[in-house]
VOROTI-579832 format. One record per residue (C-alpha): x, y, z. Coordinates in Angstrom, 2 decimals, decimal comma. Last residue first. Layout:
! VOROTI-579832
@X:X	Y:Y	Z:Z
...
! end
This chain:
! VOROTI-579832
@X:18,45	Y:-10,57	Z:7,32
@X:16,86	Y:-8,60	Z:9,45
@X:18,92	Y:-7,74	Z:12,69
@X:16,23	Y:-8,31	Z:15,52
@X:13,53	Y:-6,20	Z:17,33
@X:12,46	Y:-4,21	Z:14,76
@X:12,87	Y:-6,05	Z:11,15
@X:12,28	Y:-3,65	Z:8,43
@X:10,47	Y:-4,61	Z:5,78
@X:11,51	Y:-3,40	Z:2,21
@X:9,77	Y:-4,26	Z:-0,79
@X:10,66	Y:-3,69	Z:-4,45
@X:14,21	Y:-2,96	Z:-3,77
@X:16,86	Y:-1,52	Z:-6,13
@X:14,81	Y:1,55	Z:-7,44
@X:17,57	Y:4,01	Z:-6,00
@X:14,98	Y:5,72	Z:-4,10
@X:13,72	Y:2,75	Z:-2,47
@X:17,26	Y:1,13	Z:-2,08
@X:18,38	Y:5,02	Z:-0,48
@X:15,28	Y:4,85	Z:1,73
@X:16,48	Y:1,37	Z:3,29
@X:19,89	Y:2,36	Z:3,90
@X:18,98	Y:5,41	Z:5,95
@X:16,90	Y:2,75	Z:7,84
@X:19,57	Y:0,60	Z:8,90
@X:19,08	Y:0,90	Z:12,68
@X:15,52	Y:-0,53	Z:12,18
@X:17,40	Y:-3,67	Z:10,75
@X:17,01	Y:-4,75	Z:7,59
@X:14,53	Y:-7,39	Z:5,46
@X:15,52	Y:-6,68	Z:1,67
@X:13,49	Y:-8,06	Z:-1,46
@X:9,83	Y:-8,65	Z:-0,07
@X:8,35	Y:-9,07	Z:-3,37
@X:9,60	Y:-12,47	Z:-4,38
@X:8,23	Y:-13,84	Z:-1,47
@X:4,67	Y:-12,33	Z:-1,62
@X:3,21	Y:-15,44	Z:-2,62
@X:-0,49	Y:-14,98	Z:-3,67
@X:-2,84	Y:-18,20	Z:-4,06
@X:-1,41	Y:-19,79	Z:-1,49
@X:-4,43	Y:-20,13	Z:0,26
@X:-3,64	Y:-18,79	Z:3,60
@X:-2,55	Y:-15,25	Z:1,20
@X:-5,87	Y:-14,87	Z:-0,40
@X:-7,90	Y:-15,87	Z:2,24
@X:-6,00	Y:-12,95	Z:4,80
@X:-6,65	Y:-10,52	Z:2,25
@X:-10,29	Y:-11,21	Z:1,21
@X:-10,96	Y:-10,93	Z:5,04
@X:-8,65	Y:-7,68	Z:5,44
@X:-10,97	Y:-6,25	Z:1,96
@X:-14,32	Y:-6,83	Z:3,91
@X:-12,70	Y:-4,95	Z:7,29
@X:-12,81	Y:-2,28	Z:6,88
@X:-12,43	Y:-1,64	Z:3,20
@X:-8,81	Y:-1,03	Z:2,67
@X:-6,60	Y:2,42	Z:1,68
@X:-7,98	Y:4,87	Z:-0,55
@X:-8,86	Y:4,16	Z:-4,11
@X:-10,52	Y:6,65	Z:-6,72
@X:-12,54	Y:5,19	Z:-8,58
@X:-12,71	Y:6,20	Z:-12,88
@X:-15,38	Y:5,23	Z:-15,41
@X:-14,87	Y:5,87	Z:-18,65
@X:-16,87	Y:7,49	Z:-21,83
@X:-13,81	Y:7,76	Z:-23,97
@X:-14,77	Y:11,22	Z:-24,81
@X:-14,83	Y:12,73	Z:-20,57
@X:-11,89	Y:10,49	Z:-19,40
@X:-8,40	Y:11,22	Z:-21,49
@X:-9,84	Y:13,44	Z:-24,29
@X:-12,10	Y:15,46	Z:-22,48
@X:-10,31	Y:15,49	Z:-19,30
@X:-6,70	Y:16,58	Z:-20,69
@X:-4,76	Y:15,85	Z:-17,41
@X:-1,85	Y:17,94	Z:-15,13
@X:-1,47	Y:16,69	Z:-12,24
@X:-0,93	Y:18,16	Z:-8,91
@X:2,10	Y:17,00	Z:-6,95
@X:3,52	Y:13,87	Z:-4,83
@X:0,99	Y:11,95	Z:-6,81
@X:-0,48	Y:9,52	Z:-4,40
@X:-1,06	Y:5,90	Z:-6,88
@X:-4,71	Y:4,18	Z:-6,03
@X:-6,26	Y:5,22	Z:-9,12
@X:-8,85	Y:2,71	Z:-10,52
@X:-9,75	Y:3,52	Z:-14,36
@X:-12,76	Y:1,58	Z:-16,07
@X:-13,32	Y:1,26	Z:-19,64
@X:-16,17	Y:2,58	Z:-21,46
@X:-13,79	Y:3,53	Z:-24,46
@X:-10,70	Y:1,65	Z:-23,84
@X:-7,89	Y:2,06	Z:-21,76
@X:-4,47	Y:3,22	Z:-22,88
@X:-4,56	Y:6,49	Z:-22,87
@X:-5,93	Y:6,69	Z:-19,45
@X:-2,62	Y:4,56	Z:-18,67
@X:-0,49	Y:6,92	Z:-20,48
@X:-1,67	Y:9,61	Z:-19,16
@X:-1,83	Y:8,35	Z:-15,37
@X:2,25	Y:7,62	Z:-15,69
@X:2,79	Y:10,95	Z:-17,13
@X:1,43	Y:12,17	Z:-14,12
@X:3,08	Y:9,68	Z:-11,85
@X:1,22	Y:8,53	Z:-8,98
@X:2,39	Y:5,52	Z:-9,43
@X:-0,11	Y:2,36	Z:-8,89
@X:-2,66	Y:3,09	Z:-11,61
@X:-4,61	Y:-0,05	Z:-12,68
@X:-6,62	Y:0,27	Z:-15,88
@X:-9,07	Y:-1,78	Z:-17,00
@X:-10,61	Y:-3,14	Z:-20,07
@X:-7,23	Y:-2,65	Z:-22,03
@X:-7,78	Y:-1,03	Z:-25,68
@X:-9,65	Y:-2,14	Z:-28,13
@X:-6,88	Y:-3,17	Z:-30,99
@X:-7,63	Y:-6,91	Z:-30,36
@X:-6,29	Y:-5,71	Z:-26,89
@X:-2,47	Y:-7,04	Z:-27,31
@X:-1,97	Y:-4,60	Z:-30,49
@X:-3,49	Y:-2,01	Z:-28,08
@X:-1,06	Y:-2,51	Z:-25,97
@X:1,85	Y:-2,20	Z:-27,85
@X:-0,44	Y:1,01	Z:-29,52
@X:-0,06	Y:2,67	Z:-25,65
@X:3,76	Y:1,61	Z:-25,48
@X:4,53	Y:3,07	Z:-28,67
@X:6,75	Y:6,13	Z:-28,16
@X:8,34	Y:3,60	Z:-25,35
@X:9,67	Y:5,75	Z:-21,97
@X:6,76	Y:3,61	Z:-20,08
@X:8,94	Y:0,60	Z:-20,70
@X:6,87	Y:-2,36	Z:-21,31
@X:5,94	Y:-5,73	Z:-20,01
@X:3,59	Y:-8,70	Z:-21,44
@X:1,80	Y:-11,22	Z:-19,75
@X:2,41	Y:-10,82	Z:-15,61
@X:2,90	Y:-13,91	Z:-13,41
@X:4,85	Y:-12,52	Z:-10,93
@X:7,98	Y:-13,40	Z:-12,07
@X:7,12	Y:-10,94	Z:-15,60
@X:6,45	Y:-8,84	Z:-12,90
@X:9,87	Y:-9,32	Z:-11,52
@X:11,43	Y:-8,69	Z:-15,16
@X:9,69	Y:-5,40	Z:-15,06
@X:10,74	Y:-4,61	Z:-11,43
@X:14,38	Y:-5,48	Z:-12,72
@X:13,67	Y:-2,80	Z:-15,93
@X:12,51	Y:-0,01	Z:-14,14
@X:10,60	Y:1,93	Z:-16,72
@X:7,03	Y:1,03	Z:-15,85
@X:4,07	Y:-0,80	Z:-17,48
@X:3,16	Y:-4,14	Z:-16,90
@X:0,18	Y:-6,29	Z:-19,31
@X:-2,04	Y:-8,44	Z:-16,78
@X:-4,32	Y:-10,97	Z:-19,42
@X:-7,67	Y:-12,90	Z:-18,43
@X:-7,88	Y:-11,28	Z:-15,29
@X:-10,00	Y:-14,14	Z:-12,97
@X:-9,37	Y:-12,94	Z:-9,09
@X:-6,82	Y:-14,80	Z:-8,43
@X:-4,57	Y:-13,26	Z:-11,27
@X:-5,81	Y:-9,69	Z:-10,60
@X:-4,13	Y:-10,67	Z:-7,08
@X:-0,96	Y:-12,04	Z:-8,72
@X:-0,69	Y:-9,02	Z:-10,72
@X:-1,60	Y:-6,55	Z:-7,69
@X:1,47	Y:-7,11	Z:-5,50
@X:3,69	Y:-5,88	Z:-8,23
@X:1,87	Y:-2,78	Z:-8,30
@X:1,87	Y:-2,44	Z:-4,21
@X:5,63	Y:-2,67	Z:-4,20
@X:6,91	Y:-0,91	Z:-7,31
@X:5,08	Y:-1,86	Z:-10,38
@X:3,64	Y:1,56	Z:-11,66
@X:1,32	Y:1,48	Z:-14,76
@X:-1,02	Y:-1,91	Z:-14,43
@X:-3,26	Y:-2,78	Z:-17,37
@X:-6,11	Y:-5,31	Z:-17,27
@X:-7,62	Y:-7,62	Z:-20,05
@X:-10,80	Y:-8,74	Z:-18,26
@X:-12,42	Y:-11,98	Z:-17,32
@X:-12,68	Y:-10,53	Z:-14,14
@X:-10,83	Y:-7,71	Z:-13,30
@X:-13,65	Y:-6,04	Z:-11,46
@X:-12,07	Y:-2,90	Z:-10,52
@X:-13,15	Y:-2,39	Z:-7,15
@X:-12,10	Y:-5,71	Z:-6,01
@X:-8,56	Y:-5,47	Z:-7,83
@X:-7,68	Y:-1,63	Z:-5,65
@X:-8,78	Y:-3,16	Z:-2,79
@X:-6,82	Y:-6,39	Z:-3,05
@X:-3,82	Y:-4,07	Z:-3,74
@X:-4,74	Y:-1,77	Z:-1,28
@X:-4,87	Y:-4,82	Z:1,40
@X:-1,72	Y:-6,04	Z:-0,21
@X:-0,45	Y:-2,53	Z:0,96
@X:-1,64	Y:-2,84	Z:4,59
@X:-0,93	Y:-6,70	Z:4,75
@X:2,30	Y:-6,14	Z:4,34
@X:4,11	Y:-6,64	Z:8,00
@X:2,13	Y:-10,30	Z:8,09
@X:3,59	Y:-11,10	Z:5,16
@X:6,90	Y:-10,88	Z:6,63
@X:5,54	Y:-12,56	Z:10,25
@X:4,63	Y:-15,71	Z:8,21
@X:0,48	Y:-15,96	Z:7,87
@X:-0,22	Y:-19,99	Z:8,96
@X:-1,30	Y:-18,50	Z:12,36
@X:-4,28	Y:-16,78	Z:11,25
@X:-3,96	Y:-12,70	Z:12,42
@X:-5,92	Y:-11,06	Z:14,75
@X:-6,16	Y:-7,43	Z:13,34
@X:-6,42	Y:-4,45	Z:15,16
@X:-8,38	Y:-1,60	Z:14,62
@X:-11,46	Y:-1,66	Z:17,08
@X:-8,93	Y:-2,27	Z:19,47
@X:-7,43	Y:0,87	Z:19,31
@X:-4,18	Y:0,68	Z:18,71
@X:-0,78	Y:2,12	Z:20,68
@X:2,16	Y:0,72	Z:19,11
@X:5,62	Y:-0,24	Z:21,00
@X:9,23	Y:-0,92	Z:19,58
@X:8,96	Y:1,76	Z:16,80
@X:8,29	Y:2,64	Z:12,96
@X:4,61	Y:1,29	Z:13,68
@X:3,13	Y:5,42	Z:13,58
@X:2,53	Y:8,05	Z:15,90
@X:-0,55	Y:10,37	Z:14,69
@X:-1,66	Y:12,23	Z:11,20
@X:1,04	Y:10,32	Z:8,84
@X:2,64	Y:7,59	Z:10,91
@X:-0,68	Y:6,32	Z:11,77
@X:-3,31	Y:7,54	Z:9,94
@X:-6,74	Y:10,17	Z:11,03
@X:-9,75	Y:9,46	Z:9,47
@X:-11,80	Y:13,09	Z:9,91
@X:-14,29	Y:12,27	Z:6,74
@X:-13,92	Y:8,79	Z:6,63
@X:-13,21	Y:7,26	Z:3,86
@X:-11,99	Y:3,62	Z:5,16
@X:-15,18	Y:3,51	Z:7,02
@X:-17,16	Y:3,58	Z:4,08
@X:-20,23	Y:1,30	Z:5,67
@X:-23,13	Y:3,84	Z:6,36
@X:-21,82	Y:4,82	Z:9,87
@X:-18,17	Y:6,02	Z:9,05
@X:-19,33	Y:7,49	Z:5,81
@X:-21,80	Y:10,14	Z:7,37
@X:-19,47	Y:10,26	Z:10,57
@X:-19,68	Y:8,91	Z:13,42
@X:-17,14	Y:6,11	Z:13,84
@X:-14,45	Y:8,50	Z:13,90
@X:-12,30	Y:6,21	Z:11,75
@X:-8,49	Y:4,89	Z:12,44
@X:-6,90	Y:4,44	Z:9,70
@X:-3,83	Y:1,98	Z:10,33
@X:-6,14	Y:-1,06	Z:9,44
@X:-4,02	Y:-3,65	Z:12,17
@X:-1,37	Y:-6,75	Z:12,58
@X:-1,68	Y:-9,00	Z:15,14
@X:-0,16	Y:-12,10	Z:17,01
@X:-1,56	Y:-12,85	Z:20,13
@X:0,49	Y:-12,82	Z:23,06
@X:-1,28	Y:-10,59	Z:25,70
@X:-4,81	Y:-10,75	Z:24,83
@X:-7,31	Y:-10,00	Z:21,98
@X:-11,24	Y:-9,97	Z:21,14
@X:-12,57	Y:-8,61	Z:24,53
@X:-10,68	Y:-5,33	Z:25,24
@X:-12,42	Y:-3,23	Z:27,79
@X:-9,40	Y:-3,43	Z:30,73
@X:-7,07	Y:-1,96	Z:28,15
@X:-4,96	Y:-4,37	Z:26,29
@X:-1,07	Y:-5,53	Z:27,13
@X:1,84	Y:-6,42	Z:24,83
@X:-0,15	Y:-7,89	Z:21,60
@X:2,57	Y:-9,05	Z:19,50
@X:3,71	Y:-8,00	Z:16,38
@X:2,87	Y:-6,76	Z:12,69
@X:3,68	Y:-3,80	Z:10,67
@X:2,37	Y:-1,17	Z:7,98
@X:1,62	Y:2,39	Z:9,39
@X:5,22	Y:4,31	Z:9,67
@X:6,44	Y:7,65	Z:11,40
@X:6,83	Y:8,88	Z:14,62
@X:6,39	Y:11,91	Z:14,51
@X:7,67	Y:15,34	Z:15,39
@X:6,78	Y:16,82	Z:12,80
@X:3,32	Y:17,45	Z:11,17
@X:2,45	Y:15,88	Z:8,17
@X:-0,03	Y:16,81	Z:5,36
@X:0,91	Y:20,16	Z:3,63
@X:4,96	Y:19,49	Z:3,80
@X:4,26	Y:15,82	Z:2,90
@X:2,53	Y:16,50	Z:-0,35
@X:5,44	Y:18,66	Z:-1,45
@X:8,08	Y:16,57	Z:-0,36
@X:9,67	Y:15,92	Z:2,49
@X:11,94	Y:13,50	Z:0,92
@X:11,19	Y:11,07	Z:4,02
@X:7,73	Y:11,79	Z:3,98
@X:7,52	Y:11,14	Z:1,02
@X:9,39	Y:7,65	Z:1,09
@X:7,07	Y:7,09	Z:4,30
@X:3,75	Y:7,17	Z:2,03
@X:5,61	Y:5,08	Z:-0,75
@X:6,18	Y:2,25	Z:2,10
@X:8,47	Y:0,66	Z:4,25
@X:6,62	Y:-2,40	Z:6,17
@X:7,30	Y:-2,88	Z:9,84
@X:8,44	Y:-6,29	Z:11,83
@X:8,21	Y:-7,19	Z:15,42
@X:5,84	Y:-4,42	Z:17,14
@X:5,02	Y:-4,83	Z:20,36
@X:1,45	Y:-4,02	Z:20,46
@X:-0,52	Y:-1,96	Z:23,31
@X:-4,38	Y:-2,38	Z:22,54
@X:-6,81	Y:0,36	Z:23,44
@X:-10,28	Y:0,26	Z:24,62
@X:-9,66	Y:1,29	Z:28,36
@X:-6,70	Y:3,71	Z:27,43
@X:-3,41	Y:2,70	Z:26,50
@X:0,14	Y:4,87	Z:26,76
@X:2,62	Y:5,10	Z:23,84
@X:6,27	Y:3,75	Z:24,91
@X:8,46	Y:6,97	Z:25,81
@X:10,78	Y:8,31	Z:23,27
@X:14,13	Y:7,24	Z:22,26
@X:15,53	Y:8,74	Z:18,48
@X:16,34	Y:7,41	Z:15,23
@X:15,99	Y:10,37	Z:13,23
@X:14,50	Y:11,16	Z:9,62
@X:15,34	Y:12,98	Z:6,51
@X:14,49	Y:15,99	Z:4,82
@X:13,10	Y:18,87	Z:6,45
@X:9,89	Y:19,94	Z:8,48
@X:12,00	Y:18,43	Z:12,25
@X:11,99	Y:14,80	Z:13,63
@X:10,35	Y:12,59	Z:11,74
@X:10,99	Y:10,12	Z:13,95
@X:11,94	Y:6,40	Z:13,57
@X:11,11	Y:4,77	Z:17,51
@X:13,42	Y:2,91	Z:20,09
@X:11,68	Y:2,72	Z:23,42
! end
């Protein structure tokens, strides 16, 4: 089969033919239609710093996507050959302290596809079934591919508790943008934009944000403050990883506010904690991935109920062959989402 490999510890990737994954007794073979590019594969693209200490080459790389179920193992009960599916690409130990008191999605030896093991950037997936997703058939195939990220989105929202709140996002590429309609459906009573791409700006603005503004402003965090009452925002969403980024965001907040980091810096960061956290009295979460499976349920709702339209988000839809081209949009800031179409010729 045709799979995206991380082929050697350097920069780039390869397309390359390796065999289709084999399936034990409680695994699920998919045939993967369409993939999600993501943040996560961007570094591992670069090769960056937090790649170089996390992956592993050769892989195959890539963890959002939807398809088909090909063929199950002779102890899968809740699929069969021609569902459609998507799946939580962390796959738990199931044993675990978190693992068996609920936090699943933290698990203490979690391993990810297309980061710790072979990933949805190919023809075939190997799942466990425990993982995969039966998806409702109103969900288009290009949704479908994105329920990973809207899942962190959703995550990221539900943990908050944007309710009634004025909320802050720094960082709208993919998953940011995602989370304004979500904060939206779930009762913000304001969504203010920060970032210093100016066509992801106007998107949010699309997307039903309030007010935009270019991190690079001297005044963005008394902009927002002006749009607080002079408070500060109730809650800060952090979607970029940037340092500077999670400065000005802290900055922004309130005292007693509430932080919720999802974004992966690519480095460490460097942060005054007495005046950015400890003084202002706030409460920060860390955010990995979904809630298995309460946050795929809230997902799935969302999206069936039109609530959250992810058609302005999904910019490009190419070809596997055309990855090269795909990275370079990320990189260049020209796409906000990028699925890549794996068995036809996108579009």
């Amino acid at each position: 089969m045709r799979a995206l490999v991380k082929a050697t510890a350097a920069p780039g990737m390869a397309l390359r033919e390796v065999p289709v994954p084999k399936i034990g007794p409680t695994d699920v073979l998919i045939a993967v239609r369409k993939a999600g590019v993501c943040g996560t594969d961007q570094h591992i693209y670069r090769w960056d710093a937090w790649a170089q200490r996390r992956v592993v080459p050769p892989l195959v790389v890539g963890h959002e996507f939807m398809g088909v179920v090909a063929a199950v193992g002779q102890g899968v009960r809740s699929v069969q050959p021609g569902d459609r599916v998507s799946a939580e690409g962390h796959i738990s130990c199931n044993y675990c302290f978190q693992c068996r008191t609920g936090q699943a999605h933290i698990c203490e030896h979690v391993q990810i596809i297309g980061v710790d093991r072979d990933g949805a950037f190919a023809e075939y997936l190997a799942m466990p079934e425990f993982n995969v997703w039966k998806l409702d058939p109103a969900i288009p195939d290009e949704f479908a591919a994105v329920f990973d990220p809207l899942g962190n989105a959703v995550h990221t929202v539900m943990e908050a508790g944007v309710s009634g709140k004025m909320v802050v996002i720094t960082g709208v590429g993919s998953i940011g943008l995602m989370a304004i309609p979500v904060a939206r459906a779930a009762g913000a009573a304001a969504v203010i934009a920060i970032d210093v791409n100016a066509e992801k700006l106007a998107l949010a603005q699309r997307l039903g944000a309030d007010a935009v503004f270019d991190a690079r402003d001297p005044q963005v965090v008394e902009r927002v403050f002006a749009l607080t009452n002079g408070d500060g925002a109730d809650v800060l969403l952090e979607m970029s990883g940037s340092g500077q980024a999670i400065n000005l965001g802290l900055a922004a907040v309130r005292n007693g506010g509430r932080a919720a980091l999802l974004g992966i810096p690519s480095d460490d960061v460097q942060l005054n904690l007495a005046e950015r956290i400890i003084f202002k009295g706030l409460t920060v979460l860390g955010i990995n991935g979904r809630k298995m499976f309460e946050t795929w349920y809230q997902t799935q709702a969302l999206v069936k109920s039109g609530r959250i339209d992810l058609t302005p988000i999904i910019t490009h839809v190419l070809p596997l062959a055309q990855f090269e081209e795909a990275f370079a949009l990320m990189q260049q800031g020209k796409a906000a989402k990028i699925v890549l179409d794996v068995q036809g010729e996108g579009r």
